[in-house]
BALO-610754 format. One record per atom (N, C-alpha, C): atom name; residue in one letter; x, y, z. Coordinates in Angstrom, 2 decimals, decimal comma, m for minus. Layout:
N
drenkol;donu;xx;yy;zz
CA;A;X;Y;Z .
...
END
This chain:
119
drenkol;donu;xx;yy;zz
N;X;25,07;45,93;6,97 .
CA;X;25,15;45,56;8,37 .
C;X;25,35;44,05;8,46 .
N;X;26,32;43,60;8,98 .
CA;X;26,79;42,68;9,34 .
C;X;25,42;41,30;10,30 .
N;X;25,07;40,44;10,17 .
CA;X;24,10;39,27;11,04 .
C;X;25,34;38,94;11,24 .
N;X;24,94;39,10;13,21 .
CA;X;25,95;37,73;14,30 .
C;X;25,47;36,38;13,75 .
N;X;26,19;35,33;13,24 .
CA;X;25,77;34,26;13,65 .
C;X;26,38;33,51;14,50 .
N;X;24,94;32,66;15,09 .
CA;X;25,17;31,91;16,45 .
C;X;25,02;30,33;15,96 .
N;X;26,43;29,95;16,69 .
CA;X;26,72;28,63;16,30 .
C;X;25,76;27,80;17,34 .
N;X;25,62;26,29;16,94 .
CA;X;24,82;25,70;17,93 .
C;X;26,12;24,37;18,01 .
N;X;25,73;23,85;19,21 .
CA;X;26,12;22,86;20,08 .
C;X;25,47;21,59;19,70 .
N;X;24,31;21,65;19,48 .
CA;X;23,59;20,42;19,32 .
C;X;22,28;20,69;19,28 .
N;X;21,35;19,92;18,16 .
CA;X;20,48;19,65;18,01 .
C;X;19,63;18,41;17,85 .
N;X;18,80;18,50;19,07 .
CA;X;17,82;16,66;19,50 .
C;X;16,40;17,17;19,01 .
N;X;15,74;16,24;18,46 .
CA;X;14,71;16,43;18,19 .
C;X;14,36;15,08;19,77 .
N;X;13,02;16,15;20,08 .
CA;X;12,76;14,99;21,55 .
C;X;11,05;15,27;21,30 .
N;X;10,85;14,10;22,35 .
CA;X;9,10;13,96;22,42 .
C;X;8,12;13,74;21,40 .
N;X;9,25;12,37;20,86 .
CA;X;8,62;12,05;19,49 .
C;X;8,28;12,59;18,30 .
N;X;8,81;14,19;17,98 .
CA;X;9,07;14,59;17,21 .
C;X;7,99;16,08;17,16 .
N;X;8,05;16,04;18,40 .
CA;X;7,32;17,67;18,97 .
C;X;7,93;18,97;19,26 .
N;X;9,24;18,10;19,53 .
CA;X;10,23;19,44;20,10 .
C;X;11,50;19,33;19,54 .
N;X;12,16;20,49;18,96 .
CA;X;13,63;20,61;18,68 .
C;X;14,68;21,61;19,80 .
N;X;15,32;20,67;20,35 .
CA;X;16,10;21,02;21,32 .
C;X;17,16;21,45;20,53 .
N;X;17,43;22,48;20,62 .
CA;X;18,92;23,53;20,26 .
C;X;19,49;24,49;21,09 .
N;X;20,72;23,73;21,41 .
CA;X;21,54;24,11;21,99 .
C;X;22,80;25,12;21,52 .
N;X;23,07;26,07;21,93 .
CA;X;23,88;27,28;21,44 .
C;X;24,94;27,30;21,95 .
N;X;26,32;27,55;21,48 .
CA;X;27,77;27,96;22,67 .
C;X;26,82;29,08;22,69 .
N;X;27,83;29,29;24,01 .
CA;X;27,38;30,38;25,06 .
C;X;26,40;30,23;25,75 .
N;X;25,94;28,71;25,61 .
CA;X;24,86;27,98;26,82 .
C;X;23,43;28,57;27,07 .
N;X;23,04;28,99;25,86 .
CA;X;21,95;29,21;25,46 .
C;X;20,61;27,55;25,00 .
N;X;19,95;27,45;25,44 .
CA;X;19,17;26,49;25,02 .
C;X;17,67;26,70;24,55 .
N;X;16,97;26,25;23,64 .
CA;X;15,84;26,10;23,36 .
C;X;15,34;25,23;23,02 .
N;X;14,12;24,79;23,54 .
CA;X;13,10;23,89;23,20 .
C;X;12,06;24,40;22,25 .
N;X;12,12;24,08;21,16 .
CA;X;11,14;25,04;20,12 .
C;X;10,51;23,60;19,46 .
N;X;8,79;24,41;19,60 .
CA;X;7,98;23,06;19,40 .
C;X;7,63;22,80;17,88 .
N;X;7,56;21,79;17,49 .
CA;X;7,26;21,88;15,97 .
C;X;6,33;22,47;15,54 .
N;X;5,15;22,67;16,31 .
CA;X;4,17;23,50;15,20 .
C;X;4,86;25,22;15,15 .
N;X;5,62;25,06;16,16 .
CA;X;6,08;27,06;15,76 .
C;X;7,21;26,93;14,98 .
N;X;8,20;25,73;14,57 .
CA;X;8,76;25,85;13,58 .
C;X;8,05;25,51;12,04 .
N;X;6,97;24,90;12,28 .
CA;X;6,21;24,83;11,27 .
C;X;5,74;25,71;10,40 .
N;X;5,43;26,66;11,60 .
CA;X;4,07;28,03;10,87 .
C;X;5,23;29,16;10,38 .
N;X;6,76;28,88;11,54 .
CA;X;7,31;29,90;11,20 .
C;X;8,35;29,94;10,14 .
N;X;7,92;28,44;8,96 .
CA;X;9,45;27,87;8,61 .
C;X;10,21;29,46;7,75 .
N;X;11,32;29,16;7,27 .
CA;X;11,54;30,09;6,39 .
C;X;11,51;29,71;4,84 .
N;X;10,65;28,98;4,19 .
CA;X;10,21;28,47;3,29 .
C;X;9,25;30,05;2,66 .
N;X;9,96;29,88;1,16 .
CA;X;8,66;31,19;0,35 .
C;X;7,27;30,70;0,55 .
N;X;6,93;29,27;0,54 .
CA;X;5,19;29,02;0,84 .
C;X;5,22;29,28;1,91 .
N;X;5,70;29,85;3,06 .
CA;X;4,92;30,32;4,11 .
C;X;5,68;32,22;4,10 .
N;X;7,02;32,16;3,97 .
CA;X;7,06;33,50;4,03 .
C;X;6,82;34,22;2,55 .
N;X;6,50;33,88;2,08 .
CA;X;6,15;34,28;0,47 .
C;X;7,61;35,02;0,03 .
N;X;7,56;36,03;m1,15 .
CA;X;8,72;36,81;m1,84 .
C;X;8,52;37,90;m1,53 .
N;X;7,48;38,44;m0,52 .
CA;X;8,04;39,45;0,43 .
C;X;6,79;40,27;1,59 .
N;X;6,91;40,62;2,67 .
CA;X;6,09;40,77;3,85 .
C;X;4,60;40,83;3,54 .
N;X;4,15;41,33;2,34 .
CA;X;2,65;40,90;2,43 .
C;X;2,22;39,62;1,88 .
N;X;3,44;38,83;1,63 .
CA;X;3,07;37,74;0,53 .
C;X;2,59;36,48;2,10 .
N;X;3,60;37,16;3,07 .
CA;X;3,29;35,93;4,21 .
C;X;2,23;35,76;4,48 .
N;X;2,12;34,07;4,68 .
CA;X;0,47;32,87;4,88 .
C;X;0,84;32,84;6,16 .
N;X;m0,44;33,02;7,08 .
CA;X;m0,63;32,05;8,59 .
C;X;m1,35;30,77;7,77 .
N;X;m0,14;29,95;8,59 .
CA;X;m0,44;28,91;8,28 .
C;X;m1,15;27,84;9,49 .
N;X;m2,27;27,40;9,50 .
CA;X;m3,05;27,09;10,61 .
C;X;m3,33;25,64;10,51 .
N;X;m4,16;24,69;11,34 .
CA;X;m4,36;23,17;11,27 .
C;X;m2,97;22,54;11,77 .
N;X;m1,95;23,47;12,32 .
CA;X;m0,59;22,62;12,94 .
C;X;0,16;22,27;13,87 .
N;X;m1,43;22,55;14,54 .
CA;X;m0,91;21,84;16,28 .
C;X;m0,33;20,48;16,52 .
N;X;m1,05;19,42;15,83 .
CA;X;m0,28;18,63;16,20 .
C;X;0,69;17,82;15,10 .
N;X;1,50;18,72;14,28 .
CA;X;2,31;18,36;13,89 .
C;X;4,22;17,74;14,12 .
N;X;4,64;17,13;13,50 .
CA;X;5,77;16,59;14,09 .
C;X;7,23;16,84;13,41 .
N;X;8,03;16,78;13,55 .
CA;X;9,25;16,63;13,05 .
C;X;9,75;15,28;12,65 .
N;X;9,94;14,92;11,72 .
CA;X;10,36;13,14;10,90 .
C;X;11,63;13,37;10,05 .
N;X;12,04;14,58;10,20 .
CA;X;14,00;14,27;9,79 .
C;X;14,41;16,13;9,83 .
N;X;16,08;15,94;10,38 .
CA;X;16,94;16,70;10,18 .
C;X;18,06;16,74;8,83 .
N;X;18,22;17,40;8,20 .
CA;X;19,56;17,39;7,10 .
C;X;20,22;18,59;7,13 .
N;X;21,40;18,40;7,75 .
CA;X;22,12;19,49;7,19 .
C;X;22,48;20,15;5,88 .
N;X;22,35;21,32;5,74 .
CA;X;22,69;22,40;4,57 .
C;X;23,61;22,46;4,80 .
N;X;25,02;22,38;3,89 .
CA;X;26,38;22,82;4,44 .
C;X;26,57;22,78;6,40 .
N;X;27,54;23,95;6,15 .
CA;X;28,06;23,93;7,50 .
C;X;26,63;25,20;8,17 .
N;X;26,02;25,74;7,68 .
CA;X;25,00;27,25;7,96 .
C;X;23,84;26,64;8,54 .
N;X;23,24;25,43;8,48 .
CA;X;21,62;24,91;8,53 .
C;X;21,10;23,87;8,50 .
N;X;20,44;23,62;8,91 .
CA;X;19,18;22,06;8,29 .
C;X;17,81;22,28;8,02 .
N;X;17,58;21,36;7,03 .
CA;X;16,36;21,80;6,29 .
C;X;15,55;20,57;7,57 .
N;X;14,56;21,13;7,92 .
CA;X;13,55;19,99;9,14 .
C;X;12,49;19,55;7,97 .
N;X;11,75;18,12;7,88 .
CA;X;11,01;17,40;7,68 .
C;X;10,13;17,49;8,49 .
N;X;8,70;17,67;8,11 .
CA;X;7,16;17,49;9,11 .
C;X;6,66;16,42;8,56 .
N;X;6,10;15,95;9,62 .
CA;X;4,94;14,96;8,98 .
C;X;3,75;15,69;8,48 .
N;X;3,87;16,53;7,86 .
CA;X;2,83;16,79;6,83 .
C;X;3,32;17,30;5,48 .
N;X;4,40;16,68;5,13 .
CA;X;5,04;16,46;4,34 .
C;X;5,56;18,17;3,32 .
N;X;5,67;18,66;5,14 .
CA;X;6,74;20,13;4,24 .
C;X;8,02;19,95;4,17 .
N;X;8,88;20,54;3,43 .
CA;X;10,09;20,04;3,68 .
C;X;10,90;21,23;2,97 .
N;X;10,44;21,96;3,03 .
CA;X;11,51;23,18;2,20 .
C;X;12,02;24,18;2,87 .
N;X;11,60;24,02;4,11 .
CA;X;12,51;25,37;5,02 .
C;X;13,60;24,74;5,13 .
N;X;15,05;26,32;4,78 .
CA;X;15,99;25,97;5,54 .
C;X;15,91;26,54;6,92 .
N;X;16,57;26,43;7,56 .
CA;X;16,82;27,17;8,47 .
C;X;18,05;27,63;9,08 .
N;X;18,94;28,42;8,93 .
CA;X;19,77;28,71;9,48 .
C;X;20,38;28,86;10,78 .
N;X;21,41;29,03;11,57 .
CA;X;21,53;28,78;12,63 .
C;X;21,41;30,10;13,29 .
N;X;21,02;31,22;12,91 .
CA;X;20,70;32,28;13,65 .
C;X;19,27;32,67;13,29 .
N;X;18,71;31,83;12,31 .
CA;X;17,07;31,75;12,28 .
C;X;16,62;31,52;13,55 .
N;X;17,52;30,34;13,54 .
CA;X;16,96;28,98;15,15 .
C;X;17,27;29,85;16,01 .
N;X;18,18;30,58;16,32 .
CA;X;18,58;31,50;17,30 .
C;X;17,40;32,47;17,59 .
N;X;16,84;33,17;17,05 .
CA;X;15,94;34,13;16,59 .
C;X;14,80;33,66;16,86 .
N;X;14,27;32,76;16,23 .
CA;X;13,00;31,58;17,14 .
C;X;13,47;31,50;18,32 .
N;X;14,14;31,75;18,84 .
CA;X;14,12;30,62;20,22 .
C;X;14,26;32,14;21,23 .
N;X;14,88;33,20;20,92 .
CA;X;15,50;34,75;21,28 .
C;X;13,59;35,01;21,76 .
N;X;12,80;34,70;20,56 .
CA;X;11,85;36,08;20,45 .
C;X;10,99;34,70;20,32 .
N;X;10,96;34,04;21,16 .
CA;X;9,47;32,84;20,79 .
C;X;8,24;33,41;21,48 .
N;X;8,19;33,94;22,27 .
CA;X;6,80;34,57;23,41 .
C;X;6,21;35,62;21,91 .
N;X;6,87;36,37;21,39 .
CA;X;6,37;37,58;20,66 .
C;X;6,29;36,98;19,19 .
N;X;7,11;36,60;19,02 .
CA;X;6,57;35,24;17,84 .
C;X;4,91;34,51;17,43 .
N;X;5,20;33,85;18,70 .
CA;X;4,56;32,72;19,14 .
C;X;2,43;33,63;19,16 .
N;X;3,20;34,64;20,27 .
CA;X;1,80;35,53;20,65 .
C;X;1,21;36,45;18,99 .
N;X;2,05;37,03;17,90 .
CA;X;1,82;37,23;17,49 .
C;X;1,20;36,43;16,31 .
N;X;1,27;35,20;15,96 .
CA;X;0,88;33,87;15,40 .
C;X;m0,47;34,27;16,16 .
N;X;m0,65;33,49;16,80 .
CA;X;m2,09;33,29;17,82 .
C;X;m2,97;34,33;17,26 .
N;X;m2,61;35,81;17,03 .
CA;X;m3,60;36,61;16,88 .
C;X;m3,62;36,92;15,52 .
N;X;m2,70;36,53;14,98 .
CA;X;m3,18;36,03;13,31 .
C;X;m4,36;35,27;12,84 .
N;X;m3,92;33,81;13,88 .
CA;X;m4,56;33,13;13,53 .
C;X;m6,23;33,29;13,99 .
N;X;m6,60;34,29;14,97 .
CA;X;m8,26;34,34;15,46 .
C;X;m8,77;35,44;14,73 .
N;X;m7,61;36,58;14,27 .
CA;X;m8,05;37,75;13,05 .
C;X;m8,57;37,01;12,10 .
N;X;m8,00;35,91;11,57 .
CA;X;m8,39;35,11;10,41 .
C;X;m9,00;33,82;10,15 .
N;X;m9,87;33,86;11,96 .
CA;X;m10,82;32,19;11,92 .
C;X;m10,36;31,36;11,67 .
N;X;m8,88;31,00;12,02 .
CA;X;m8,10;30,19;11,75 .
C;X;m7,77;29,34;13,04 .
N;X;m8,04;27,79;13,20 .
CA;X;m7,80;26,93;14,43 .
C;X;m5,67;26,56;14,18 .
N;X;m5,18;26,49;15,45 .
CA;X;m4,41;25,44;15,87 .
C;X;m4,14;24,42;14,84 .
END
């Protein structure tokens, strides 16, 4: 089965490095905050080598974004200031975060109180 990928328009990192603004043709936009690209990078230390291997990863509320690099023409790997740096992310990852962030986002949260885990 074939993945649509969705091209983006532009990407700002804004609010000092809290939010990644990505913009989609077809005038789609998202504001996706760094700690949910954080917890959700697509890095094996957080998604491990396969669905039970995945870590909630917690303590990353107030984390930031401190650089973009593009991967080829497909992605950019994001920089945190807590010095992760191995997610790529693809441009229909970002799509996908930004599609399904409420159910994402909500399902994180109850990870994180199943497992006494803070923000």
């Amino acid at each position: 089965m074939a993945t649509e990928t969705h091209w983006p328009d532009e990407l700002r990192v804004t609010h000092q490095g809290r939010t990644l603004r990505v913009s989609f043709e077809g005038g789609e936009v998202f504001d996706l905050p760094a700690e949910y690209l954080r917890v959700e990078s697509p890095s094996a230390e957080v998604q491990g080598h396969s669905p039970g291997e995945r870590k909630t990863v917690g303590g990353k509320k107030n984390v930031a974004i401190i650089g973009v690099t593009p991967v080829g023409t497909y992605a950019v790997r994001l920089d945190f200031d807590d010095m992760h740096s191995t997610g790529i992310y693809g441009w229909s990852y970002l799509h996908e975060l930004g599609r399904d962030y409420d159910r994402k986002w909500g399902a994180y949260l109850a990870a994180l109180a199943e497992k006494g885990l803070t923000r």
